[in-house]
ROMARMAR-681740 format. One record per atom (N, C-alpha, C): residue number from 1; residue in three letters; atom name; x negated, y negated, z negated. Coordinates in nm, 4 decimals, m for minus. Layout:
N
num = NUM&residu = ala&atome = CA&u = X&v = Y&w = Z
...
//
This chain:
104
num = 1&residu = unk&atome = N&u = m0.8155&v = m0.2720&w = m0.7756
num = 1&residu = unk&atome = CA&u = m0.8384&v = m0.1319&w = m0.7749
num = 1&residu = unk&atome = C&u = m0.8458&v = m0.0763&w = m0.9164
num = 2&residu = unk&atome = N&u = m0.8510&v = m0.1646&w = m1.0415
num = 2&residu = unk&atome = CA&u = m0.8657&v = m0.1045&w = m1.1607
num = 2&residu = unk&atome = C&u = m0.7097&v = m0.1403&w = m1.2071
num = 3&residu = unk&atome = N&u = m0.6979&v = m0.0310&w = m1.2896
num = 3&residu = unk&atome = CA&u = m0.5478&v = m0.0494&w = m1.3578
num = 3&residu = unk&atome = C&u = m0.6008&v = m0.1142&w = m1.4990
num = 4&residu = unk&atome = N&u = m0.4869&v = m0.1897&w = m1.5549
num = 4&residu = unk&atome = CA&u = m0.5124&v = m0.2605&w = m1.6758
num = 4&residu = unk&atome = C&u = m0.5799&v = m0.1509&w = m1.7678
num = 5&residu = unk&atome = N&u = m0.5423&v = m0.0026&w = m1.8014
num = 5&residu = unk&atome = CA&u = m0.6735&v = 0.0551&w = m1.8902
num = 5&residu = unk&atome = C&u = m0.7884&v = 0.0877&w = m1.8471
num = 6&residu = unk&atome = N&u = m0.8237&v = 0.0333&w = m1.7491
num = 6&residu = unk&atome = CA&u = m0.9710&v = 0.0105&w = m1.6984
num = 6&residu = unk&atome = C&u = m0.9753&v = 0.1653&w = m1.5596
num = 7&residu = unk&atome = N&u = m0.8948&v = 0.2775&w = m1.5772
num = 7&residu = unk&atome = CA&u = m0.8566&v = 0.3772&w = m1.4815
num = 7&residu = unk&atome = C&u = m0.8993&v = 0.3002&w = m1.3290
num = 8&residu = unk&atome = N&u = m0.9183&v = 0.4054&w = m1.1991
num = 8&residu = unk&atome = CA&u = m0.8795&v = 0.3592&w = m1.0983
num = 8&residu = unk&atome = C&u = m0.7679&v = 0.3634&w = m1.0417
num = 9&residu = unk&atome = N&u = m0.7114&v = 0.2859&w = m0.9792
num = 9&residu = unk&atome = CA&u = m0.5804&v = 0.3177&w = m0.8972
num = 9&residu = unk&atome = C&u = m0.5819&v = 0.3858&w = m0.7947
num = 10&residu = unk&atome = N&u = m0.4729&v = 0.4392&w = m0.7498
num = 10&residu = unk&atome = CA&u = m0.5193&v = 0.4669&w = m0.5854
num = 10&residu = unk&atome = C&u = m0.5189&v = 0.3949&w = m0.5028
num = 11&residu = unk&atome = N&u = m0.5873&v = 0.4249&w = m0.3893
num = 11&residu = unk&atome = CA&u = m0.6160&v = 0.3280&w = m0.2639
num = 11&residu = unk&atome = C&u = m0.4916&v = 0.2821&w = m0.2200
num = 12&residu = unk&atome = N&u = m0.5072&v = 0.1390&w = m0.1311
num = 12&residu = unk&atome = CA&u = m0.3703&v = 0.1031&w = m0.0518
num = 12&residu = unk&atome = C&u = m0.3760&v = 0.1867&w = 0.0379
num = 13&residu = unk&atome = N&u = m0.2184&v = 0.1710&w = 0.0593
num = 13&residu = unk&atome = CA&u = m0.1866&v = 0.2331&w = 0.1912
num = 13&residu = unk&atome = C&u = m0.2486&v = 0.1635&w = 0.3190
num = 14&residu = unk&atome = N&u = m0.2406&v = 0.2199&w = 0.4266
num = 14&residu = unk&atome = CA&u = m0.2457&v = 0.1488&w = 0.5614
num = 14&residu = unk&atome = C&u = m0.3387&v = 0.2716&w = 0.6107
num = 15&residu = unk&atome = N&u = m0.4229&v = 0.1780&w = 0.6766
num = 15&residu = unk&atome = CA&u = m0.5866&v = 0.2310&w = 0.7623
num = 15&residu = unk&atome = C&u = m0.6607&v = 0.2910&w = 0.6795
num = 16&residu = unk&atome = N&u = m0.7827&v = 0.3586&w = 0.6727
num = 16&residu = unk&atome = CA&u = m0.8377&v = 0.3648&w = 0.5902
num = 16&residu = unk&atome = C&u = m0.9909&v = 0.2698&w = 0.6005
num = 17&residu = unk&atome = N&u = m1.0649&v = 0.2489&w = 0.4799
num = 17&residu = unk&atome = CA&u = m1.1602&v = 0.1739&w = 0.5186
num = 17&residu = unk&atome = C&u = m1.2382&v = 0.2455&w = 0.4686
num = 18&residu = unk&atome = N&u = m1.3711&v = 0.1956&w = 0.4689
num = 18&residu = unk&atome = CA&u = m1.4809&v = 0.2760&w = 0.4068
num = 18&residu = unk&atome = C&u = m1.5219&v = 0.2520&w = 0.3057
num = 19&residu = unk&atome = N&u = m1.5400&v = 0.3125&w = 0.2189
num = 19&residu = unk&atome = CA&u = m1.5533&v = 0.3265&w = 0.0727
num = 19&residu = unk&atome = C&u = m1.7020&v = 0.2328&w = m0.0022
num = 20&residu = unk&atome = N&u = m1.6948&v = 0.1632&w = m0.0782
num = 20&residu = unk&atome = CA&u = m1.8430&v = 0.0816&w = m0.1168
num = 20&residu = unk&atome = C&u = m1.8004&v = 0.0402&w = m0.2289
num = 21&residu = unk&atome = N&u = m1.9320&v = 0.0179&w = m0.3149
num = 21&residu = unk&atome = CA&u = m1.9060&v = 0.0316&w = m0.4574
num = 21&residu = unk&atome = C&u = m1.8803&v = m0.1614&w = m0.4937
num = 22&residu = unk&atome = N&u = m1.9047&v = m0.1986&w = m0.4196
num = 22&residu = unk&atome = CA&u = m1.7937&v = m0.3532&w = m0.4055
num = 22&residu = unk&atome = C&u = m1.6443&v = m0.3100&w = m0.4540
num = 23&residu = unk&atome = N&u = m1.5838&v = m0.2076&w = m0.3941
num = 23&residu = unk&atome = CA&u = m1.4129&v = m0.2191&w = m0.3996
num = 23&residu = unk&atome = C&u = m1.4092&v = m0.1619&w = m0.5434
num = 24&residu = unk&atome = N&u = m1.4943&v = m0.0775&w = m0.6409
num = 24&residu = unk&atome = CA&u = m1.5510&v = m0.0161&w = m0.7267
num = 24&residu = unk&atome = C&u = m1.5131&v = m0.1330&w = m0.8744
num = 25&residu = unk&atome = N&u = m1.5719&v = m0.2505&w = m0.8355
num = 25&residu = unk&atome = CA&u = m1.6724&v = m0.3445&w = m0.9210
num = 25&residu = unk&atome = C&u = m1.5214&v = m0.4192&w = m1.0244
num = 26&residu = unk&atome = N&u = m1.5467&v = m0.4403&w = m1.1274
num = 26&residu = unk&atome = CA&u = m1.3920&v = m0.5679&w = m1.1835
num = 26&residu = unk&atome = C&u = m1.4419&v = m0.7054&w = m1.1582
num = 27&residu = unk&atome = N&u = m1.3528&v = m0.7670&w = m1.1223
num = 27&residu = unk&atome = CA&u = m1.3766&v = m0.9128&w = m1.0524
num = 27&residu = unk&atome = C&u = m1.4735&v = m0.9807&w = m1.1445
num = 28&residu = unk&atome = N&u = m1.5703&v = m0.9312&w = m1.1980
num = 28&residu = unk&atome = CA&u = m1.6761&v = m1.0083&w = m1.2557
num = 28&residu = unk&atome = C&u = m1.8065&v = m0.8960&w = m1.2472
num = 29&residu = unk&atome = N&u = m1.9340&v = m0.9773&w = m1.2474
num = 29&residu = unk&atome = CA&u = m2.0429&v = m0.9216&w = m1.1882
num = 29&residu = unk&atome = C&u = m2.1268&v = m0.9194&w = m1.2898
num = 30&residu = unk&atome = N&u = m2.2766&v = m0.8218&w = m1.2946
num = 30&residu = unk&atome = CA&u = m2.3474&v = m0.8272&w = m1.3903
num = 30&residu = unk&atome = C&u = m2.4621&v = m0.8489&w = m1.3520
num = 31&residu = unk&atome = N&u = m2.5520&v = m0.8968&w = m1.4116
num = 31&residu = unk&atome = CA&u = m2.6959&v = m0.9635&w = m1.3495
num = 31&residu = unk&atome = C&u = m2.7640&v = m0.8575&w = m1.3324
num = 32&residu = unk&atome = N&u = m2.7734&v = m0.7305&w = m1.4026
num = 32&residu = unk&atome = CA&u = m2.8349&v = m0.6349&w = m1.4310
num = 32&residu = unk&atome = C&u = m2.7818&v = m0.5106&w = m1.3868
num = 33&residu = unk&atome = N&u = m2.8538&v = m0.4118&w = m1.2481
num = 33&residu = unk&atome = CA&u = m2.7759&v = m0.3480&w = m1.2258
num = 33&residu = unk&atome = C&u = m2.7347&v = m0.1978&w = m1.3385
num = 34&residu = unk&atome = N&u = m2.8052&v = m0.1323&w = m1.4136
num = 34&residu = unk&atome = CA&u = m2.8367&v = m0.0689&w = m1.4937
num = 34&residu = unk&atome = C&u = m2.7601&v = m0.0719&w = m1.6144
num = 35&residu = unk&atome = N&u = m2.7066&v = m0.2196&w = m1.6307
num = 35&residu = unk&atome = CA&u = m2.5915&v = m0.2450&w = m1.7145
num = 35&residu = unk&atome = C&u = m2.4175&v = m0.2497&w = m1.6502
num = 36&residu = unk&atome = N&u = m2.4834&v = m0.2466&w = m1.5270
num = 36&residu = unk&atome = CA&u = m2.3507&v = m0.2267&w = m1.4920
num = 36&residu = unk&atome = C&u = m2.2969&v = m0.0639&w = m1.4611
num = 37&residu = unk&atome = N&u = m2.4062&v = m0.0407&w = m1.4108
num = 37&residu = unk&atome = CA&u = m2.3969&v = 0.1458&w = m1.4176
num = 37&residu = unk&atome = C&u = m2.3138&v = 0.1938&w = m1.5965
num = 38&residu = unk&atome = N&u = m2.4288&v = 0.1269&w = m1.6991
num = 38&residu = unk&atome = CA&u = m2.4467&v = 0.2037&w = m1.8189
num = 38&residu = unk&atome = C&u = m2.2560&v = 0.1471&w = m1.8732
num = 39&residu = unk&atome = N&u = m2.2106&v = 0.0372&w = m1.8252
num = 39&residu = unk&atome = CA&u = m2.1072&v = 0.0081&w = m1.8460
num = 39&residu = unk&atome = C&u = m1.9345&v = 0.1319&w = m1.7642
num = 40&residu = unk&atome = N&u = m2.0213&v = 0.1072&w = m1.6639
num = 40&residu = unk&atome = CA&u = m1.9353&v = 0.1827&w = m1.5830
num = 40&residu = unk&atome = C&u = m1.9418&v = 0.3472&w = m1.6244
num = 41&residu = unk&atome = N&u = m2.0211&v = 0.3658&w = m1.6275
num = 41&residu = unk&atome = CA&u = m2.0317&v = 0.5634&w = m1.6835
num = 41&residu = unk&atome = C&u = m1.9681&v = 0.5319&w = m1.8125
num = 42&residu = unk&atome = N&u = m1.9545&v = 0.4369&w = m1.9083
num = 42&residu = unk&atome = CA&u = m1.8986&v = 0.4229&w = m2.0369
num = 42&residu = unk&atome = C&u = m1.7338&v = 0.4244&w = m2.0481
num = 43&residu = unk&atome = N&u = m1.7386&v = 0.3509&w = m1.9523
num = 43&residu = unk&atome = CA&u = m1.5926&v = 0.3125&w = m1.8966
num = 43&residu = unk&atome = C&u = m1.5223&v = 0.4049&w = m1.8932
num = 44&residu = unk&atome = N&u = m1.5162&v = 0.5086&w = m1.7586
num = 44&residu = unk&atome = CA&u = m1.5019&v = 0.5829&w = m1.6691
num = 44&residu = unk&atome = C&u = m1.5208&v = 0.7107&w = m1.6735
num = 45&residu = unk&atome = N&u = m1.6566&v = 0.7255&w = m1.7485
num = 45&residu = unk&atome = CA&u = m1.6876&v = 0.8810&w = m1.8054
num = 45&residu = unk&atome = C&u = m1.7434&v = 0.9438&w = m1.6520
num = 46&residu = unk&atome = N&u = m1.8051&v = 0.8580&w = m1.5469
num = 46&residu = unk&atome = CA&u = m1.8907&v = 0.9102&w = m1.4701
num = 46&residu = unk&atome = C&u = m1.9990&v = 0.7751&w = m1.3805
num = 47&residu = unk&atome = N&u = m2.0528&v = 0.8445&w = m1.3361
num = 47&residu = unk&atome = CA&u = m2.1599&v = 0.7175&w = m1.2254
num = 47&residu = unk&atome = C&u = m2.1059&v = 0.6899&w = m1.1098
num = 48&residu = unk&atome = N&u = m2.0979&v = 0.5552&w = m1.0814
num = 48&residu = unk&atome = CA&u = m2.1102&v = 0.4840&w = m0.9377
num = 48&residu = unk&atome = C&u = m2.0895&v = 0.5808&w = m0.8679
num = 49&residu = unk&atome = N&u = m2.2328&v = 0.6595&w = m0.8339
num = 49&residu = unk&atome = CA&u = m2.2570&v = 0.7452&w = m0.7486
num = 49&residu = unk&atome = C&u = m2.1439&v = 0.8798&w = m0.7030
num = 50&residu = unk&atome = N&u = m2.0981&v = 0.9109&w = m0.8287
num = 50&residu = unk&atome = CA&u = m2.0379&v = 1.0335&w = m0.8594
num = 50&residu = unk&atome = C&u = m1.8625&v = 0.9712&w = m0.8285
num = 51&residu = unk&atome = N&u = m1.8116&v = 0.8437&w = m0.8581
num = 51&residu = unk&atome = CA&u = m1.6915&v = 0.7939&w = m0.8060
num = 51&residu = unk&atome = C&u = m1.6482&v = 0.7336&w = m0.6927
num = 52&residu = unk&atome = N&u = m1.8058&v = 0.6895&w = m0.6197
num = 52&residu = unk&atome = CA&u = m1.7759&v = 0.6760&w = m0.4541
num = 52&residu = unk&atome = C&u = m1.7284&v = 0.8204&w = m0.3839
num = 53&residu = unk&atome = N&u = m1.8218&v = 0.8838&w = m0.4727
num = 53&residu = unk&atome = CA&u = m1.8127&v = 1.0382&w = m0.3915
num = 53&residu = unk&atome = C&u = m1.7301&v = 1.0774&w = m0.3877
num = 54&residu = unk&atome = N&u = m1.6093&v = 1.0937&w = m0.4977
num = 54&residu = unk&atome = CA&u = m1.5015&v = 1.1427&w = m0.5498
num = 54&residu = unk&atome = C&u = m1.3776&v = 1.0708&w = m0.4501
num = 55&residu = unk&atome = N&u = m1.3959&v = 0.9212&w = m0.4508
num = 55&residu = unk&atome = CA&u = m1.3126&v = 0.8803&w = m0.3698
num = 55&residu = unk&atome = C&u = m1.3320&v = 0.8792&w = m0.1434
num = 56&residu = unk&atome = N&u = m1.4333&v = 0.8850&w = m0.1587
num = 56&residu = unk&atome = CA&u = m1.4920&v = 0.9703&w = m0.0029
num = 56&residu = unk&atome = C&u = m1.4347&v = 1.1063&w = 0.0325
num = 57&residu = unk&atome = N&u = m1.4609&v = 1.1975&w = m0.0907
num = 57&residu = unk&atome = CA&u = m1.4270&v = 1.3236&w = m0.0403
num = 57&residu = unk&atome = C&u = m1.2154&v = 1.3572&w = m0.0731
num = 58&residu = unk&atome = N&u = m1.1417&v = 1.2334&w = m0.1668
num = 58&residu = unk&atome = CA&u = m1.0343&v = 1.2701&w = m0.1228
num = 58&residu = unk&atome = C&u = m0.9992&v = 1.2023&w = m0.0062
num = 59&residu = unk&atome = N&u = m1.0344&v = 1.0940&w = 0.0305
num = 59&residu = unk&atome = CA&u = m1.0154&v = 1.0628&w = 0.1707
num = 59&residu = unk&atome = C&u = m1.0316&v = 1.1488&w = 0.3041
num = 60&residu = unk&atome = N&u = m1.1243&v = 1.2433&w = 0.2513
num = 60&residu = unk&atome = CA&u = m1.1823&v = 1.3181&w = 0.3623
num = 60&residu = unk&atome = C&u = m1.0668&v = 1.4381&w = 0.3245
num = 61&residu = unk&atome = N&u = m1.0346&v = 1.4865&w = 0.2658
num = 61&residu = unk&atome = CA&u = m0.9423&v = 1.5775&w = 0.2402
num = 61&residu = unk&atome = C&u = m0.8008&v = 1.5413&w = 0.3077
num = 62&residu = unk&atome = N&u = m0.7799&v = 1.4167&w = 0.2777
num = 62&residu = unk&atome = CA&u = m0.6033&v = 1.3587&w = 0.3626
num = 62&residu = unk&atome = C&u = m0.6458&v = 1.3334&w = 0.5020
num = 63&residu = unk&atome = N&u = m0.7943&v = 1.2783&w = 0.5281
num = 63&residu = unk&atome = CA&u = m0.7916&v = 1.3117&w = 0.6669
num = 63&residu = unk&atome = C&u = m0.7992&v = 1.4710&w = 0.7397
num = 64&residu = unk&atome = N&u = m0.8381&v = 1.5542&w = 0.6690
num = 64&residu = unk&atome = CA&u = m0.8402&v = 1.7283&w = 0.7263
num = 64&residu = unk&atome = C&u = m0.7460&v = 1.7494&w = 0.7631
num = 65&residu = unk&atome = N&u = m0.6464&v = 1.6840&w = 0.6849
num = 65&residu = unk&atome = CA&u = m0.5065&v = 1.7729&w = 0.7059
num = 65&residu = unk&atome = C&u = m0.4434&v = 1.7075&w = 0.8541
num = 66&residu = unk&atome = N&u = m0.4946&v = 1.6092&w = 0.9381
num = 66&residu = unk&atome = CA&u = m0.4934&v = 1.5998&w = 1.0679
num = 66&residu = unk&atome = C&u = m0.5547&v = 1.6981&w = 1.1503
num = 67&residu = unk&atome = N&u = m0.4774&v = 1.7940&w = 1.2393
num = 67&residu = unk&atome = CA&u = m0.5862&v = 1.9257&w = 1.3118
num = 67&residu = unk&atome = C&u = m0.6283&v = 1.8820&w = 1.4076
num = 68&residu = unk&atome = N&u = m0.5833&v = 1.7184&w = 1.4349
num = 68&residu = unk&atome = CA&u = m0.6505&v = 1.6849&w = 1.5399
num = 68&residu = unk&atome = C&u = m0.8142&v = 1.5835&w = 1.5155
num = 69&residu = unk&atome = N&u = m0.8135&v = 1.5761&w = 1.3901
num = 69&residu = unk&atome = CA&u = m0.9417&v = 1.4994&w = 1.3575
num = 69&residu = unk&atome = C&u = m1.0884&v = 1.6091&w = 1.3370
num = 70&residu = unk&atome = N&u = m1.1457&v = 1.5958&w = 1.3741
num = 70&residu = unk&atome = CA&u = m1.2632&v = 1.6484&w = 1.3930
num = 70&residu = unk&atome = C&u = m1.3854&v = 1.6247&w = 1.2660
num = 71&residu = unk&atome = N&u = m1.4630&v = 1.7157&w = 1.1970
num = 71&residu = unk&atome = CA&u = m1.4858&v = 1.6991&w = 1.0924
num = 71&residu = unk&atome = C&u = m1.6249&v = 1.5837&w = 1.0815
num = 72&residu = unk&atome = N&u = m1.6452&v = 1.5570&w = 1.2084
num = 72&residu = unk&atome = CA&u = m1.7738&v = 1.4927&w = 1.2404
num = 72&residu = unk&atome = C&u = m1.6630&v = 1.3689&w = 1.2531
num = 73&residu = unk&atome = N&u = m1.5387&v = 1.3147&w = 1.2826
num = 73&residu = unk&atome = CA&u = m1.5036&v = 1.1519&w = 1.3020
num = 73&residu = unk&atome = C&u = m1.4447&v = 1.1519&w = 1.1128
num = 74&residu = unk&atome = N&u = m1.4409&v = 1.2472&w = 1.0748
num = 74&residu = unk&atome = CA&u = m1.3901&v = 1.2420&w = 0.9431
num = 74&residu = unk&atome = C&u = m1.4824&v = 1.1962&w = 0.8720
num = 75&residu = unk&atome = N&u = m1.6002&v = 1.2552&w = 0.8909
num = 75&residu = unk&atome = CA&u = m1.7266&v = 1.2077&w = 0.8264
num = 75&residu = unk&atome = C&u = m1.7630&v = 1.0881&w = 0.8074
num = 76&residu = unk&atome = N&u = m1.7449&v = 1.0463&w = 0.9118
num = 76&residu = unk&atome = CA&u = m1.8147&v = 0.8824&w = 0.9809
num = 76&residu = unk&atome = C&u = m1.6594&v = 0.8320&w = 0.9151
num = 77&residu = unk&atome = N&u = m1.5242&v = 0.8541&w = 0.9568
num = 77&residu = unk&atome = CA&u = m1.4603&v = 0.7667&w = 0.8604
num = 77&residu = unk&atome = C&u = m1.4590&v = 0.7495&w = 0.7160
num = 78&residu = unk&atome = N&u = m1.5030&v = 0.8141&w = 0.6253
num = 78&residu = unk&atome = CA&u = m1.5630&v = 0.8317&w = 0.5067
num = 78&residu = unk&atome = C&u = m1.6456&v = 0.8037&w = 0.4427
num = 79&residu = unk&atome = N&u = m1.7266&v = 0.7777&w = 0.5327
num = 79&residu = unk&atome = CA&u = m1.8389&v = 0.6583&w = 0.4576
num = 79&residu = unk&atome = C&u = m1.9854&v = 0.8032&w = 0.4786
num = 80&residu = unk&atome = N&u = m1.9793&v = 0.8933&w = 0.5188
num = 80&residu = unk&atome = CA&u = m2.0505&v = 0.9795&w = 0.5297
num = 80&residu = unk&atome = C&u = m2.1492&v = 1.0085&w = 0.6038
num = 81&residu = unk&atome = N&u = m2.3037&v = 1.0365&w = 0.5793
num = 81&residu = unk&atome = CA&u = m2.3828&v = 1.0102&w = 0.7183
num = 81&residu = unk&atome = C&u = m2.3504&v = 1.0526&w = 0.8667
num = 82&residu = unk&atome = N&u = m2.2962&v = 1.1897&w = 0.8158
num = 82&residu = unk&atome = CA&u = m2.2934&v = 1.2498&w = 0.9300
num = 82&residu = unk&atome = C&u = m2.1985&v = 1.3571&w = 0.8900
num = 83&residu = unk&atome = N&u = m2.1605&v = 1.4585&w = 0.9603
num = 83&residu = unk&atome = CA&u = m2.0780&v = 1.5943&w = 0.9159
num = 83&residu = unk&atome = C&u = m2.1347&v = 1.6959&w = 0.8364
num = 84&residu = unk&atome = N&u = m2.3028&v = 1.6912&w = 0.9007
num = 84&residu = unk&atome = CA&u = m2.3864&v = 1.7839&w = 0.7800
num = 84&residu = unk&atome = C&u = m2.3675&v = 1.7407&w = 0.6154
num = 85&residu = unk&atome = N&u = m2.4104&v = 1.6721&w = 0.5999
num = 85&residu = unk&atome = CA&u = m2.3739&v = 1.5525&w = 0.4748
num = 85&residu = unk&atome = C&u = m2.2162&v = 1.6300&w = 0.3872
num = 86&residu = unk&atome = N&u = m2.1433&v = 1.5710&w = 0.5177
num = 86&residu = unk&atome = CA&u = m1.9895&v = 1.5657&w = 0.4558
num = 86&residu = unk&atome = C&u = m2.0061&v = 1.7459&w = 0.4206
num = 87&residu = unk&atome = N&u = m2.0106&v = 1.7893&w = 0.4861
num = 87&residu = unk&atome = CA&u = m2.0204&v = 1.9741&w = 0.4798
num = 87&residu = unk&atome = C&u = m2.0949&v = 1.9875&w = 0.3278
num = 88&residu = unk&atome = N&u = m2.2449&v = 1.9357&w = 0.3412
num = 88&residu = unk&atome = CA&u = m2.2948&v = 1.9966&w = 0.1795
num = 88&residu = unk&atome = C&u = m2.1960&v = 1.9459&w = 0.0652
num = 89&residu = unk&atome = N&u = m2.1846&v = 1.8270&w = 0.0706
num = 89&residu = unk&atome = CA&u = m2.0812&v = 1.7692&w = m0.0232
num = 89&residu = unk&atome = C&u = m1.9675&v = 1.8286&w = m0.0495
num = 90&residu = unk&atome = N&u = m1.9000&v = 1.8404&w = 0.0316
num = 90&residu = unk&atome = CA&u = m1.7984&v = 1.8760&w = 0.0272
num = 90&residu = unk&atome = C&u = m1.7617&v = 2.0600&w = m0.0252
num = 91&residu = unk&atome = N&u = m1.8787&v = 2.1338&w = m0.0127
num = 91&residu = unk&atome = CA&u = m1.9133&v = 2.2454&w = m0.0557
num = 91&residu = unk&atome = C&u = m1.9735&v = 2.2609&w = m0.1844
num = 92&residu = unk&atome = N&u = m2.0451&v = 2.1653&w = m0.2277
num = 92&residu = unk&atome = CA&u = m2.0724&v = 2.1534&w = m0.3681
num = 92&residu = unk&atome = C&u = m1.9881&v = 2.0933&w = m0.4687
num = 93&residu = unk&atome = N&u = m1.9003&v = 2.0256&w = m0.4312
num = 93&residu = unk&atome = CA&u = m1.8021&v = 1.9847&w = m0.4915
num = 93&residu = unk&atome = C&u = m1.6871&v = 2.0675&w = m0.5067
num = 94&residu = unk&atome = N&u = m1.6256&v = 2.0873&w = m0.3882
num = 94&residu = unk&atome = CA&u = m1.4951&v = 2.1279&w = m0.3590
num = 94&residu = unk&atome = C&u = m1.5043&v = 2.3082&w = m0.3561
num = 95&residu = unk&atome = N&u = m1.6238&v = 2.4000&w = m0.3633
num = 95&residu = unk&atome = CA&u = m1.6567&v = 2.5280&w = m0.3788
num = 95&residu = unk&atome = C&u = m1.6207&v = 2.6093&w = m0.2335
num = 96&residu = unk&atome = N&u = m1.5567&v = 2.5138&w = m0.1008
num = 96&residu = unk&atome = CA&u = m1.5253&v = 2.5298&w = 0.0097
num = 96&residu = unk&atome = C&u = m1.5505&v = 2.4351&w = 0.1239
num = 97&residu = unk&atome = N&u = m1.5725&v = 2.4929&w = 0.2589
num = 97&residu = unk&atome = CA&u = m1.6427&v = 2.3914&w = 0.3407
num = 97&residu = unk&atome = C&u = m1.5145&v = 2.3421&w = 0.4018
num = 98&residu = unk&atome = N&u = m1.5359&v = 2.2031&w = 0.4700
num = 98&residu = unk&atome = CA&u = m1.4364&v = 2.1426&w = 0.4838
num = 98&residu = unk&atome = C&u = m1.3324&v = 2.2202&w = 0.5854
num = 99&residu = unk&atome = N&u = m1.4104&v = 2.3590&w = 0.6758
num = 99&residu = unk&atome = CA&u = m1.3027&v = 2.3940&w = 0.7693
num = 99&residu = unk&atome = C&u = m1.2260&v = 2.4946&w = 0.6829
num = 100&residu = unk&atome = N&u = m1.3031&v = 2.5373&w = 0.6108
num = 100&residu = unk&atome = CA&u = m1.2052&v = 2.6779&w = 0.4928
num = 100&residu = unk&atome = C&u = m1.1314&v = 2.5601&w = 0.3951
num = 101&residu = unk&atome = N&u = m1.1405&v = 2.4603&w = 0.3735
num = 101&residu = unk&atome = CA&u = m1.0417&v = 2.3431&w = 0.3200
num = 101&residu = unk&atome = C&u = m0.8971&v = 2.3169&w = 0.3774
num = 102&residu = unk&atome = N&u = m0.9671&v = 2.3247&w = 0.5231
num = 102&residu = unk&atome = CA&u = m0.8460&v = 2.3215&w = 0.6193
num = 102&residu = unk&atome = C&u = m0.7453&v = 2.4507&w = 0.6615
num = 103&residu = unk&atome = N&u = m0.8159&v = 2.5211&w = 0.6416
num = 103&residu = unk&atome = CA&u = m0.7300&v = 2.6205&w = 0.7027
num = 103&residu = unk&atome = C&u = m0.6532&v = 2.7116&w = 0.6126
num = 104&residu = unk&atome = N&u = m0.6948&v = 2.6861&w = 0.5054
num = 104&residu = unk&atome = CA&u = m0.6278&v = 2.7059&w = 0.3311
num = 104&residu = unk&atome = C&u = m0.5313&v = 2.6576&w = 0.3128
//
């Protein structure tokens, strides 16, 4: 998932799976989680937190554009608690809720 300048790639094709900061990690591990954060925001120029999210909510975006997916199975395929969740997120991020996403 990392390109040789340390960038992410994009996801494979196929299914989609759910997003975890495992698929995140470079094939070597750090004893310390705090160093791996302070490494990764160094890296990357953001947090864990902030690049699961990033990669959740474009997933959730290529799934919208199905009118037959429902924003509550989108959610749950996304790694998302629930649709409320996906909704704030997706409104604080994206400055639109996921159905004005869609219909845009």
């Amino acid at each position: 998932m990392f390109a040789p300048d340390g960038a992410l790639s994009p996801p494979p094709a196929g299914p989609p799976r759910p997003v975890r900061a495992g698929l995140l990690l470079p094939p070597f591990h750090y004893r310390r989680r705090r160093t791996l954060s302070r490494l990764f925001h160094k890296s990357l120029g953001q947090t864990i937190h902030d690049a699961i999210t990033r990669l959740r909510l474009e997933r959730a975006k290529r799934r919208l554009a199905d009118p037959g997916a429902t924003v509550k199975t989108v959610a749950a395929e996304c790694g998302f608690r629930d649709a409320i969740h996906l909704c704030k997120v997706f409104q604080r991020v994206e400055g639109v809720s996921p159905s004005q996403y869609r219909a845009g």
